[in-house]
Biopython code that builds the backbone (N, CA, C, O; Angstrom):
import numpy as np
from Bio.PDB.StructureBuilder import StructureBuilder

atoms = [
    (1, "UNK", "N", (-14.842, 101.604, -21.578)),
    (1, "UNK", "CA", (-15.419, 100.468, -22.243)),
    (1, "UNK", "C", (-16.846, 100.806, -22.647)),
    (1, "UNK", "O", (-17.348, 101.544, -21.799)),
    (2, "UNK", "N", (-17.922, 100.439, -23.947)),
    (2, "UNK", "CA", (-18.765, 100.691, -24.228)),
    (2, "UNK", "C", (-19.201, 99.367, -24.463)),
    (2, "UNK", "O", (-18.512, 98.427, -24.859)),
    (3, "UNK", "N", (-20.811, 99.375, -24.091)),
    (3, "UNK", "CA", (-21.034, 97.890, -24.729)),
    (3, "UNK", "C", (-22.859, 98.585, -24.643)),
    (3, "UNK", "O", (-23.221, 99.758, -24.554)),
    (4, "UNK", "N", (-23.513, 97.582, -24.699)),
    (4, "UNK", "CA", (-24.952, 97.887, -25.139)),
    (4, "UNK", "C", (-25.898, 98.395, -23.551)),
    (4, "UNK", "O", (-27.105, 98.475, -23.319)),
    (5, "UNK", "N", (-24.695, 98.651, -22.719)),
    (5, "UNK", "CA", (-25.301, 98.759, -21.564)),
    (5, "UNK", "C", (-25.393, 100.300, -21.402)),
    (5, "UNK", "O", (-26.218, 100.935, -20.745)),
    (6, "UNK", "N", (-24.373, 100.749, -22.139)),
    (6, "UNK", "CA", (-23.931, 101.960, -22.113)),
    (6, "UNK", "C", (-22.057, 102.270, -22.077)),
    (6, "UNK", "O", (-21.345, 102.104, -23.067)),
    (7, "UNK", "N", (-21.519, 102.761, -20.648)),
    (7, "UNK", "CA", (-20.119, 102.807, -20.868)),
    (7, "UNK", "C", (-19.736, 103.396, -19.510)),
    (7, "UNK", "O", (-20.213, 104.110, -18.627)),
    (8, "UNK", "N", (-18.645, 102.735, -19.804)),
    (8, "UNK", "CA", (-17.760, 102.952, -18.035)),
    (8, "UNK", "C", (-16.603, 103.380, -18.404)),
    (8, "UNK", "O", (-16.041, 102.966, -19.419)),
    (9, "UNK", "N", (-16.125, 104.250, -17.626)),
    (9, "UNK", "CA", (-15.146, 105.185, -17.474)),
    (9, "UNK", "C", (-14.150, 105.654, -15.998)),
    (9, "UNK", "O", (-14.544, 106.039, -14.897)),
    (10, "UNK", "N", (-13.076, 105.486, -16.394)),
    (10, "UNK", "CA", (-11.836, 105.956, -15.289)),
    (10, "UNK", "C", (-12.242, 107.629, -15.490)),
    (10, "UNK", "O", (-12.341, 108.197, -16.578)),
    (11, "UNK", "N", (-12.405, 108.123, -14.408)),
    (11, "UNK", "CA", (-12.183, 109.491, -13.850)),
    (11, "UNK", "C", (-11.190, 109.687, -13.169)),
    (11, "UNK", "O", (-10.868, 108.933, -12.250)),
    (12, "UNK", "N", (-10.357, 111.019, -13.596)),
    (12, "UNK", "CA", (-9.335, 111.383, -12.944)),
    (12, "UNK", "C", (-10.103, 112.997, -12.853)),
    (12, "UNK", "O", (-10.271, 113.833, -13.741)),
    (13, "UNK", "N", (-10.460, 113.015, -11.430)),
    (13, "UNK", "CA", (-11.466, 114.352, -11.215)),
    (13, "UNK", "C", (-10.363, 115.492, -10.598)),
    (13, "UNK", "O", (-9.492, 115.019, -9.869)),
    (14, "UNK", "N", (-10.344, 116.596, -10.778)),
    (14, "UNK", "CA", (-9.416, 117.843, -10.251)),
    (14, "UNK", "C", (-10.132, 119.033, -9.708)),
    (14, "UNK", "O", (-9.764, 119.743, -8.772)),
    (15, "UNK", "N", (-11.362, 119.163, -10.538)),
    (15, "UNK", "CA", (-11.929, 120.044, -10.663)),
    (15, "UNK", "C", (-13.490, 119.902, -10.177)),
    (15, "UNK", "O", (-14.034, 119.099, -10.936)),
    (16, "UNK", "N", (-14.344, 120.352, -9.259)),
    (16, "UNK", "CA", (-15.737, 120.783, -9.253)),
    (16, "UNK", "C", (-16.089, 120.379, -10.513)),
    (16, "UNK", "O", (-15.377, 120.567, -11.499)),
    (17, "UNK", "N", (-17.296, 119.761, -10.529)),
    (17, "UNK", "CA", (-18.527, 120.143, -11.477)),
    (17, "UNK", "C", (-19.940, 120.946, -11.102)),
    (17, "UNK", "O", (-20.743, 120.803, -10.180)),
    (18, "UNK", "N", (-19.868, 121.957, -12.368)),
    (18, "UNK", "CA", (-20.942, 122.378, -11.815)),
    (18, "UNK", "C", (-22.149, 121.520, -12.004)),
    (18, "UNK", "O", (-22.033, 120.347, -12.358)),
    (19, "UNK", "N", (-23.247, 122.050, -11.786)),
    (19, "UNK", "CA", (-24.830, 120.813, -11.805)),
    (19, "UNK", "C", (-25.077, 121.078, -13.133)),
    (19, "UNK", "O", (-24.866, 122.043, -13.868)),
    (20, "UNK", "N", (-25.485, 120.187, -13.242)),
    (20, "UNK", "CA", (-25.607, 119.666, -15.121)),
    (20, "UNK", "C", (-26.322, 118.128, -14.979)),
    (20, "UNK", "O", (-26.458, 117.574, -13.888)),
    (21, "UNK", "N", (-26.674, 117.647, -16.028)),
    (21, "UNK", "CA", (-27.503, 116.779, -16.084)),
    (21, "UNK", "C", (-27.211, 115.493, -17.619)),
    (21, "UNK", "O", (-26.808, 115.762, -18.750)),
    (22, "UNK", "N", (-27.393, 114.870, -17.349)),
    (22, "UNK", "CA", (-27.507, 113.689, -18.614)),
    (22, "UNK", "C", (-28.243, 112.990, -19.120)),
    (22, "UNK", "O", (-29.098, 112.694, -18.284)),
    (23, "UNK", "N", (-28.534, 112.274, -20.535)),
    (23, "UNK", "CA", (-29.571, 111.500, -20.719)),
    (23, "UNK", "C", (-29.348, 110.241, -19.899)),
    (23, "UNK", "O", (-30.322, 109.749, -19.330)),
    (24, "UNK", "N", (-27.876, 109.546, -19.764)),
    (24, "UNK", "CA", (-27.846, 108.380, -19.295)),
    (24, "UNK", "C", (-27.960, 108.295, -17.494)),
    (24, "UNK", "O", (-27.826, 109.179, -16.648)),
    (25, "UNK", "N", (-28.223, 107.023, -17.386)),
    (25, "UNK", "CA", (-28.423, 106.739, -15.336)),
    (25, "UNK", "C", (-26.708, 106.804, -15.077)),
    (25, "UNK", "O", (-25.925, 106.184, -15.796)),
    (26, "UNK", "N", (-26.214, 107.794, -13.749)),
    (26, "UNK", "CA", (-24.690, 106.743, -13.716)),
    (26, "UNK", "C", (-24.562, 105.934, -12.417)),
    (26, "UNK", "O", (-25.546, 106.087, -11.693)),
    (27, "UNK", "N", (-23.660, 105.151, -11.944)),
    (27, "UNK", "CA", (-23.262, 105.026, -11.014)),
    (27, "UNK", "C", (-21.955, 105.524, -10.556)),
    (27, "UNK", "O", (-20.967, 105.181, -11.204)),
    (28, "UNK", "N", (-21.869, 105.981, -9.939)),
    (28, "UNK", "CA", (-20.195, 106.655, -9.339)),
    (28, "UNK", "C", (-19.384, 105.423, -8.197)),
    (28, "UNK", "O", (-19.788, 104.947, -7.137)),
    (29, "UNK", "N", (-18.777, 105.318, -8.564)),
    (29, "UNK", "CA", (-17.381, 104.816, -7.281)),
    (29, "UNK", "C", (-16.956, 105.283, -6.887)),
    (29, "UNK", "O", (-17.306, 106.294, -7.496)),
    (30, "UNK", "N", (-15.963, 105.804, -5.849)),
    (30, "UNK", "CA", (-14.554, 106.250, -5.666)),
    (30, "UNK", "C", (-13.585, 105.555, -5.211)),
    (30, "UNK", "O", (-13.438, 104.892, -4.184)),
    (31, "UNK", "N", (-12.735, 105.854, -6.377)),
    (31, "UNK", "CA", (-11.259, 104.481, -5.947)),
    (31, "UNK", "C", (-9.985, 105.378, -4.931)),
    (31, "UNK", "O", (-9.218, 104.966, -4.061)),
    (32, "UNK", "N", (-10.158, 106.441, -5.388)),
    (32, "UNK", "CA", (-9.096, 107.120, -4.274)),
    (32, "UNK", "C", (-8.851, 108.307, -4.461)),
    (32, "UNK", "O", (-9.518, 108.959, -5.265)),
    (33, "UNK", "N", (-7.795, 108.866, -3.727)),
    (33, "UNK", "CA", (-7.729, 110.240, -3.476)),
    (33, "UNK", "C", (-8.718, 111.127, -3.091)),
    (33, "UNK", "O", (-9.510, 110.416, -2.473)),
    (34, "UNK", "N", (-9.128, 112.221, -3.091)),
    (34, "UNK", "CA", (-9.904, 113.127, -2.631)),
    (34, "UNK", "C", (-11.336, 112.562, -2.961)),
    (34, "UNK", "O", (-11.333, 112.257, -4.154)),
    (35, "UNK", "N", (-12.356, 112.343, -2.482)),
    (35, "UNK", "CA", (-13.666, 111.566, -2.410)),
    (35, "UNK", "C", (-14.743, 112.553, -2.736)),
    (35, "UNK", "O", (-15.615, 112.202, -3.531)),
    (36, "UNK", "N", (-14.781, 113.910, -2.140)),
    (36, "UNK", "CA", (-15.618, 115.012, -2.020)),
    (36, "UNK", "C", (-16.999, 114.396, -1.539)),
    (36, "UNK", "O", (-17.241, 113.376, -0.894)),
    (37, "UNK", "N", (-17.901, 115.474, -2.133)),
    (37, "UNK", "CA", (-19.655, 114.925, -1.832)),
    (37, "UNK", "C", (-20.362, 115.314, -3.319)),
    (37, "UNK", "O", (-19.915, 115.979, -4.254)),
    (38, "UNK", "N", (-21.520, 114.691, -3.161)),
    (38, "UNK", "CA", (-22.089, 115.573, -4.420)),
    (38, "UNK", "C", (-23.646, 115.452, -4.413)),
    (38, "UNK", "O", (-24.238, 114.572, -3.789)),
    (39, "UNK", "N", (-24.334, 116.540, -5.259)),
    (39, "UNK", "CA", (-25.341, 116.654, -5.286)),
    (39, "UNK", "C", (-25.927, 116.514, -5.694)),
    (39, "UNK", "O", (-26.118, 117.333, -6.593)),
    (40, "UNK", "N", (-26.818, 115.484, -5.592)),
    (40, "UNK", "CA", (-27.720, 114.736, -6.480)),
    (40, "UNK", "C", (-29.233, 115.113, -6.294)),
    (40, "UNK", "O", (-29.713, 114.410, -5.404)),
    (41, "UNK", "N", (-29.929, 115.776, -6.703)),
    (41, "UNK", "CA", (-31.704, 116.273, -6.690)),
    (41, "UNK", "C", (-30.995, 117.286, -5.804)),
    (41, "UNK", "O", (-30.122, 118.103, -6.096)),
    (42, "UNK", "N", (-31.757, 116.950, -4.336)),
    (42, "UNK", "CA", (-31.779, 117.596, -3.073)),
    (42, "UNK", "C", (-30.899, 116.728, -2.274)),
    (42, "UNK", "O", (-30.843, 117.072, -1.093)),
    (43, "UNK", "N", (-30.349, 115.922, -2.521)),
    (43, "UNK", "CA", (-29.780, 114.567, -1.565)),
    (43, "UNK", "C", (-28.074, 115.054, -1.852)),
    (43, "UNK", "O", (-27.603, 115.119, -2.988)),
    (44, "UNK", "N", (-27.269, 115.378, -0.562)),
    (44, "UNK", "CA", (-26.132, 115.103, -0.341)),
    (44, "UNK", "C", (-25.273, 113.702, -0.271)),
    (44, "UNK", "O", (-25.300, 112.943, 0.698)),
    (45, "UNK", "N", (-24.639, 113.530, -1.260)),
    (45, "UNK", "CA", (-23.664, 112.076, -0.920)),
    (45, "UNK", "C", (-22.239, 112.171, -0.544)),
    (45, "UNK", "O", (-21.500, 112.607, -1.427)),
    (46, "UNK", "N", (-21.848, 111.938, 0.281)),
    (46, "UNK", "CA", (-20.529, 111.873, 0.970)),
    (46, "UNK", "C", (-19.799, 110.313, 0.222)),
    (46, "UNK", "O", (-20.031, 109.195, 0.683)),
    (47, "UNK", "N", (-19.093, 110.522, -0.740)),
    (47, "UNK", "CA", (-18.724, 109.299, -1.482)),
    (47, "UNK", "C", (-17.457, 108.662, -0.691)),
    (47, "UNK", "O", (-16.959, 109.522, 0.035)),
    (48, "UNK", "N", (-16.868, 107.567, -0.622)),
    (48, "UNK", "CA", (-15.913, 106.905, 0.126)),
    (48, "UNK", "C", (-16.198, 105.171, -0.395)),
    (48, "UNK", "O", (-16.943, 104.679, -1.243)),
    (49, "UNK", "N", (-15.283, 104.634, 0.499)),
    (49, "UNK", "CA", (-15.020, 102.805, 0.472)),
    (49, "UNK", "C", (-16.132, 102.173, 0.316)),
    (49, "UNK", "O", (-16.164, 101.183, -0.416)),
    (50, "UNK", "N", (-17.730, 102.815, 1.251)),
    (50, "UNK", "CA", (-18.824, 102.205, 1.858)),
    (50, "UNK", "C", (-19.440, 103.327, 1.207)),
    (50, "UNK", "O", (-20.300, 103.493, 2.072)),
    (51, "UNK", "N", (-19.679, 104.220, 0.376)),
    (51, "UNK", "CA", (-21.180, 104.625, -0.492)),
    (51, "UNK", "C", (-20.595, 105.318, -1.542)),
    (51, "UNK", "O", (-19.606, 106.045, -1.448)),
    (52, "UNK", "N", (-21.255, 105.066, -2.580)),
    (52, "UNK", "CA", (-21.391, 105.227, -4.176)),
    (52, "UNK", "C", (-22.808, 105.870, -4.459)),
    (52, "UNK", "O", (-23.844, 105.599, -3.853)),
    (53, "UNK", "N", (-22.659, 106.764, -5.484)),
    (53, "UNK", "CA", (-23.965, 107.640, -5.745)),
    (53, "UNK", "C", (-24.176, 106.688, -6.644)),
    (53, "UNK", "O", (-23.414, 105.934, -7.249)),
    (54, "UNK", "N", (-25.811, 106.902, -6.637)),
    (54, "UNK", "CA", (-26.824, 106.455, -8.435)),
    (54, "UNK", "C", (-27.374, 107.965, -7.969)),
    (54, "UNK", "O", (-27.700, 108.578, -6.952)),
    (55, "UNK", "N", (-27.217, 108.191, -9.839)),
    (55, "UNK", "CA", (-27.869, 109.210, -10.308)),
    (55, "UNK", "C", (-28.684, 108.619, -11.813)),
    (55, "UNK", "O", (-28.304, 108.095, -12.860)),
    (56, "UNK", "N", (-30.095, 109.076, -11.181)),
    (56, "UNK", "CA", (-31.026, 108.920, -12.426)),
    (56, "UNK", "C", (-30.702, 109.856, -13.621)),
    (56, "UNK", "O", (-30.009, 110.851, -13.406)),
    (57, "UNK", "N", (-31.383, 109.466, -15.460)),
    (57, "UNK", "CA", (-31.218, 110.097, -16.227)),
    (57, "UNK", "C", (-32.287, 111.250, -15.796)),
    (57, "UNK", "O", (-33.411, 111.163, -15.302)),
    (58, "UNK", "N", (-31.472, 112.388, -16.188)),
    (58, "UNK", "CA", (-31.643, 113.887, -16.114)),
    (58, "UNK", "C", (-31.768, 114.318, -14.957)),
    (58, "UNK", "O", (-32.294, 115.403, -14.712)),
    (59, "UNK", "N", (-31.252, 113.444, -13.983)),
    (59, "UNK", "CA", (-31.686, 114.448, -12.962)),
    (59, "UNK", "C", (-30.184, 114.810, -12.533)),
    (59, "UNK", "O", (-29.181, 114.140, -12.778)),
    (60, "UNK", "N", (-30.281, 116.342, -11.655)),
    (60, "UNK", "CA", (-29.491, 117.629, -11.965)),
    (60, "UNK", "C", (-28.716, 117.003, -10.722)),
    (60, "UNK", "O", (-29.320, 116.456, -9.799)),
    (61, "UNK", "N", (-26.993, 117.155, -10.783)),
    (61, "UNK", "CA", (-26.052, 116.317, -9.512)),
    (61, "UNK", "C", (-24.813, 117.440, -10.292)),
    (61, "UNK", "O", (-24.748, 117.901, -11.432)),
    (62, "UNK", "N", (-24.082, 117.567, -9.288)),
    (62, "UNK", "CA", (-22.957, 118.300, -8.762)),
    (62, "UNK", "C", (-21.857, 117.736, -8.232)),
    (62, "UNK", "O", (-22.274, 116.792, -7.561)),
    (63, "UNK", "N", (-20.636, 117.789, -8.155)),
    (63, "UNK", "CA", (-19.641, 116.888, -7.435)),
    (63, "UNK", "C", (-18.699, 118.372, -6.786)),
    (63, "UNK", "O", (-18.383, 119.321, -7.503)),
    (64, "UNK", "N", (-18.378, 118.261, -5.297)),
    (64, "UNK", "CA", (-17.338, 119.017, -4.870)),
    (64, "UNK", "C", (-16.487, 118.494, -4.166)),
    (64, "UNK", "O", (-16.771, 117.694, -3.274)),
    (65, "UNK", "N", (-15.076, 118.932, -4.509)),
    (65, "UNK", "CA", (-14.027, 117.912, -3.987)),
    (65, "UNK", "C", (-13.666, 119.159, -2.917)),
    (65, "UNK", "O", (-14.222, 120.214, -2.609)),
    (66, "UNK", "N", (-12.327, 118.404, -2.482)),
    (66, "UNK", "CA", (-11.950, 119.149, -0.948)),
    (66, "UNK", "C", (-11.040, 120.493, -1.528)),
    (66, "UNK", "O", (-10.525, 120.331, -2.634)),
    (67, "UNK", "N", (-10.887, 121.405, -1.049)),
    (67, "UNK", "CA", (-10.324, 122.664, -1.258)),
    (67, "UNK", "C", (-8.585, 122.820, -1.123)),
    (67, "UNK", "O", (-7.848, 123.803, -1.046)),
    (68, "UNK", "N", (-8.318, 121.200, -1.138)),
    (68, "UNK", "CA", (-7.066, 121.516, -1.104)),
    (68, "UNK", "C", (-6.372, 121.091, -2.319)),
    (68, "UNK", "O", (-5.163, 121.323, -2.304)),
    (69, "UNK", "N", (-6.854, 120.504, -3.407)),
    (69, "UNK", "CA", (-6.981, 120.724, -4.743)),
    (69, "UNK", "C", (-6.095, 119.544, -5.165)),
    (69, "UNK", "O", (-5.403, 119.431, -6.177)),
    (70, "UNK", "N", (-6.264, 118.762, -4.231)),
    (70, "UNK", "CA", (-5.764, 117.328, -4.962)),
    (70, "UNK", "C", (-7.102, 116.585, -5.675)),
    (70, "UNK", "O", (-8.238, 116.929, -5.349)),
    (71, "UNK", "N", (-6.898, 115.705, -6.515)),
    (71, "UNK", "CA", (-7.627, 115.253, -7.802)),
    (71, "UNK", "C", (-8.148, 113.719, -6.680)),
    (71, "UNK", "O", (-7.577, 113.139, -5.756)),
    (72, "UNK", "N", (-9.248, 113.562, -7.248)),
    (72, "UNK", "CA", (-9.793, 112.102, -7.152)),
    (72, "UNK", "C", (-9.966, 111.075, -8.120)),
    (72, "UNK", "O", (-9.913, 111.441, -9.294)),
    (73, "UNK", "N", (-10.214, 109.533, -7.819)),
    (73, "UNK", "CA", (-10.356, 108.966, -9.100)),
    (73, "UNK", "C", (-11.499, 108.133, -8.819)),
    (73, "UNK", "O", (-11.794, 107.486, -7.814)),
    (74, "UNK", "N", (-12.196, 108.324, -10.155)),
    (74, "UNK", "CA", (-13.807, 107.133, -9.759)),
    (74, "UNK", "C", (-13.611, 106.409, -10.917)),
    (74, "UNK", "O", (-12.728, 106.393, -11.776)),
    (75, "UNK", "N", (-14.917, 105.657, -10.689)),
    (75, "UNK", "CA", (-15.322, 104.913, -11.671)),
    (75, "UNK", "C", (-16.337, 105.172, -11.891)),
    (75, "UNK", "O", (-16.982, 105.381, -10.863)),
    (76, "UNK", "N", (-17.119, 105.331, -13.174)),
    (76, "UNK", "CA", (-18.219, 105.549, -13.789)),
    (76, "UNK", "C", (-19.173, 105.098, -14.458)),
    (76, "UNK", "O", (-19.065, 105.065, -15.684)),
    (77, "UNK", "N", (-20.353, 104.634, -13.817)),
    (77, "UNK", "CA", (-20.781, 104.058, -14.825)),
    (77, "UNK", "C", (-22.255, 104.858, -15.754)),
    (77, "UNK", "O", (-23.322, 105.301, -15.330)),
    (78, "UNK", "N", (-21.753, 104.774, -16.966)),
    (78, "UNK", "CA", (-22.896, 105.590, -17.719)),
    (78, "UNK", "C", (-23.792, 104.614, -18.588)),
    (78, "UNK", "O", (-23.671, 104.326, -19.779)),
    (79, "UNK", "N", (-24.994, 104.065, -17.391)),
    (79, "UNK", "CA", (-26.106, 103.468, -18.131)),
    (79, "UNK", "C", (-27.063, 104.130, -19.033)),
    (79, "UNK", "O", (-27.291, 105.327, -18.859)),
    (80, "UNK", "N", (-27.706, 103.418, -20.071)),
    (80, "UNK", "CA", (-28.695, 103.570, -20.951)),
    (80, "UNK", "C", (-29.798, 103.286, -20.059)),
    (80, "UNK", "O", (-29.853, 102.106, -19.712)),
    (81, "UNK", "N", (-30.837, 104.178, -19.519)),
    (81, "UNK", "CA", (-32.232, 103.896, -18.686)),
    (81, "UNK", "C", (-32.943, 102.788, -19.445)),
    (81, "UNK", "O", (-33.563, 101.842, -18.958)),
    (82, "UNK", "N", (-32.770, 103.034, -20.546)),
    (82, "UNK", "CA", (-34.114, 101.803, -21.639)),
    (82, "UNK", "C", (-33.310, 100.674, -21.404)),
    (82, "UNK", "O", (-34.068, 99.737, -21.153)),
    (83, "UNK", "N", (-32.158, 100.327, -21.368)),
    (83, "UNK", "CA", (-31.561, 98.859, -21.393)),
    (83, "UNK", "C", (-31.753, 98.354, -20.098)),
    (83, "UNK", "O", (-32.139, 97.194, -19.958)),
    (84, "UNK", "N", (-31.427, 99.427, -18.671)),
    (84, "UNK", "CA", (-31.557, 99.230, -17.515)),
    (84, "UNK", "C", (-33.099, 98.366, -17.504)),
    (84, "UNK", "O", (-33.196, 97.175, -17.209)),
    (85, "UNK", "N", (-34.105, 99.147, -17.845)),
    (85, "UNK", "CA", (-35.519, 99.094, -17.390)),
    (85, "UNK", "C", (-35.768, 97.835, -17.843)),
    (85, "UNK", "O", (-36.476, 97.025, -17.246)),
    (86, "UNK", "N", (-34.999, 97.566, -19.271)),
    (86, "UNK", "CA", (-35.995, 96.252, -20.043)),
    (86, "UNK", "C", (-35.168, 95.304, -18.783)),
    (86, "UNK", "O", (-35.663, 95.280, -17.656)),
    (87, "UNK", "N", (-34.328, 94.806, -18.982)),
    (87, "UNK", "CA", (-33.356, 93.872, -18.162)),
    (87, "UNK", "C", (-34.272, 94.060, -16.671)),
    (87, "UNK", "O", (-34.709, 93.052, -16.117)),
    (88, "UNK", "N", (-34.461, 95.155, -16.209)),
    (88, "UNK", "CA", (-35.172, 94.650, -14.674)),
    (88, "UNK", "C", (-36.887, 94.755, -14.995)),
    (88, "UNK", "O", (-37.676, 94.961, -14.072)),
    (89, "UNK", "N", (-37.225, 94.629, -16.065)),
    (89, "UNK", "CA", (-38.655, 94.644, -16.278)),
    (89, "UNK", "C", (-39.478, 95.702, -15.019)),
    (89, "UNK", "O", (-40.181, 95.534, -14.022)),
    (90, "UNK", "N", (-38.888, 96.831, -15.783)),
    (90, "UNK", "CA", (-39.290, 98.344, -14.993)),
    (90, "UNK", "C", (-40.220, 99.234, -16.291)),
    (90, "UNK", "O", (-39.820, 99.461, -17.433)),
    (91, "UNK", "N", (-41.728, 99.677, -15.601)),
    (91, "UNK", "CA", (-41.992, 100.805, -16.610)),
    (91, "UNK", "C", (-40.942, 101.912, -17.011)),
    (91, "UNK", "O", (-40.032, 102.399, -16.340)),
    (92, "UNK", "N", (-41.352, 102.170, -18.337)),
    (92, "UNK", "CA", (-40.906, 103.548, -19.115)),
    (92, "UNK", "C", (-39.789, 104.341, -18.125)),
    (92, "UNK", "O", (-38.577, 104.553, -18.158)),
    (93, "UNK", "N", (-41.136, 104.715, -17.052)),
    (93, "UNK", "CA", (-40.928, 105.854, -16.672)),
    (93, "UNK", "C", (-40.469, 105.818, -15.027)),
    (93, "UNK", "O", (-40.671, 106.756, -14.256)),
    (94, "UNK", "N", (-39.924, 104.757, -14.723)),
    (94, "UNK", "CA", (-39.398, 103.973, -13.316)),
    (94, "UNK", "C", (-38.111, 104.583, -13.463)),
    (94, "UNK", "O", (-37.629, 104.472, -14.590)),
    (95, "UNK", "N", (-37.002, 105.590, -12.072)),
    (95, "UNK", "CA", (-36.023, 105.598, -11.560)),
    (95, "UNK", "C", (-35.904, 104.757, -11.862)),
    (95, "UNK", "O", (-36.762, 103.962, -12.245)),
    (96, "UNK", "N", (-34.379, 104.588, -11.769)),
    (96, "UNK", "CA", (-33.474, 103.389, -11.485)),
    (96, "UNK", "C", (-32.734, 103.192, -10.196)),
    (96, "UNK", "O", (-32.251, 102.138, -9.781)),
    (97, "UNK", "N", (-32.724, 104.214, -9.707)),
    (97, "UNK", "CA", (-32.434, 104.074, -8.302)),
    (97, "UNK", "C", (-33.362, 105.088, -7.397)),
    (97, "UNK", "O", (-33.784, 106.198, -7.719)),
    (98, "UNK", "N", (-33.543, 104.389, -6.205)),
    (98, "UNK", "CA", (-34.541, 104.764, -5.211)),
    (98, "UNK", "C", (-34.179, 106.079, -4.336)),
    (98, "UNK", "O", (-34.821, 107.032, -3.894)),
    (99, "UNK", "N", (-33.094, 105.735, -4.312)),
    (99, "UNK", "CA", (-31.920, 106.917, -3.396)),
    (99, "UNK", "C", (-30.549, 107.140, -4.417)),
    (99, "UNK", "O", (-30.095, 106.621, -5.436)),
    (100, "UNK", "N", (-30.168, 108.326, -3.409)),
    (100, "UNK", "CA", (-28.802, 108.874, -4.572)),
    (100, "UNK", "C", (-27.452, 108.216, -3.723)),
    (100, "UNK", "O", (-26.349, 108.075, -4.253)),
    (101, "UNK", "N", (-27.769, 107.838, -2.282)),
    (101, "UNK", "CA", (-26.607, 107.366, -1.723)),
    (101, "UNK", "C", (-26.754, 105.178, -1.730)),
    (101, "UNK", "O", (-27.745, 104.451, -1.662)),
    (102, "UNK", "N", (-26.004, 105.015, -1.786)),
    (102, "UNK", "CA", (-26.187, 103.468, -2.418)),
    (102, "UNK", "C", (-24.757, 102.529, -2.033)),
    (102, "UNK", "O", (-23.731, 102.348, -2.689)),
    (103, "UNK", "N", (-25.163, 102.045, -0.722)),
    (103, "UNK", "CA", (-24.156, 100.999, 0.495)),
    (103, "UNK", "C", (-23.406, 100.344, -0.418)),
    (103, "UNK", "O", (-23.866, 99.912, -1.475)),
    (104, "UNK", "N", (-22.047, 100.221, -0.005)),
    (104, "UNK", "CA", (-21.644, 99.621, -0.843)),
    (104, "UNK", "C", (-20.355, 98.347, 0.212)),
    (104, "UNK", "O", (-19.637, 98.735, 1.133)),
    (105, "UNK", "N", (-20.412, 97.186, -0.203)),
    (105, "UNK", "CA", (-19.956, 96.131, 1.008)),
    (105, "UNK", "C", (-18.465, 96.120, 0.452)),
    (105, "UNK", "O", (-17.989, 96.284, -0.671)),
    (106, "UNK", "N", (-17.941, 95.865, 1.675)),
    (106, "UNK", "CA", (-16.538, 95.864, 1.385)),
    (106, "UNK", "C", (-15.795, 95.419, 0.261)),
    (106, "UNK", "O", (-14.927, 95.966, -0.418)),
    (107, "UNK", "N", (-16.483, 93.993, 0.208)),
    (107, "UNK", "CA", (-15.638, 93.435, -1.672)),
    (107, "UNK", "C", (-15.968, 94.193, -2.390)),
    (107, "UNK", "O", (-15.021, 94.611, -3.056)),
    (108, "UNK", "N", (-17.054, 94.707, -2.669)),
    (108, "UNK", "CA", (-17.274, 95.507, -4.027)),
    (108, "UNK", "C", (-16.168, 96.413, -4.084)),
    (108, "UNK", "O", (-15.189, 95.989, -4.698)),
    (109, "UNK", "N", (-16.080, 97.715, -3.524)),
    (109, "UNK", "CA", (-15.123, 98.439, -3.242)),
    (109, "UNK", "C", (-13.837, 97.970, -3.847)),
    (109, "UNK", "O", (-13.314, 98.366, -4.889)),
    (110, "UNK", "N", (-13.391, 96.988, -2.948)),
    (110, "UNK", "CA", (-12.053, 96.285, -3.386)),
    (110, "UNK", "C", (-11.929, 96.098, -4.653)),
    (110, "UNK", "O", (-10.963, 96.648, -5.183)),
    (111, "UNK", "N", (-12.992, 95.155, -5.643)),
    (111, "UNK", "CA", (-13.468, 94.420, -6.180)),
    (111, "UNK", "C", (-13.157, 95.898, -7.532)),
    (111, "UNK", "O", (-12.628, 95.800, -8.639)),
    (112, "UNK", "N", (-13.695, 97.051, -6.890)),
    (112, "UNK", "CA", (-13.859, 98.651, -8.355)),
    (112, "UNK", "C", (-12.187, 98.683, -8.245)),
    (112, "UNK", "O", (-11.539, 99.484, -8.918)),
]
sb = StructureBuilder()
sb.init_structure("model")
sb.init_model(0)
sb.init_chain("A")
sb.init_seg("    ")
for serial, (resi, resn, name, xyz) in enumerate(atoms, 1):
    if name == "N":
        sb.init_residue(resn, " ", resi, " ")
    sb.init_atom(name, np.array(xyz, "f"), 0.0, 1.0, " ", f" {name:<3s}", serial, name[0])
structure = sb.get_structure()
């Protein structure tokens, strides 16, 4: 789905990513299967039911799934930083998220 926020996306993950980077902020979910961790700056996230990564625009994140080579599925969200910032009346040059690991309460989960 795309809208002025940016765009969200079903992942059907199989494969490692290597570290690479984007203009947009994302948020990650994981709805099931293999969860892995990933690397966001210097910060390890162990993704599952109860934590979801934010990753700021450009900064450098990695995803590794488990070695037994079954696929995972997330949800994605690929924000625009300028739409983020105006909407929370954040400078220019303000993260959008404080940390790369980001609690997530049981309904939500359900709820992705």
């Amino acid at each position: 789905y795309w809208g002025r926020f940016g765009h969200v996306s079903v992942l059907n993950v199989a494969n490692d990513f290597v570290t690479h980077a984007h203009g947009e902020a994302h948020l990650i979910i994981w709805l099931e299967g293999t969860a892995g961790e990933m690397t966001i700056g210097r910060e390890t996230v162990r993704l599952g039911p109860d934590t979801a990564a934010g990753i700021n625009s450009f900064q450098p994140h990695s995803h590794a799934l488990s070695h037994d080579g079954r696929p995972g599925l997330f949800l994605a969200f690929y924000i625009d930083p300028d739409w983020a910032r105006r909407r929370r009346d954040l400078p220019a040059s303000a993260p959008l998220f404080a940390q790369a690991a980001i609690t997530l309460e049981p309904w939500l989960h359900q709820a992705a």
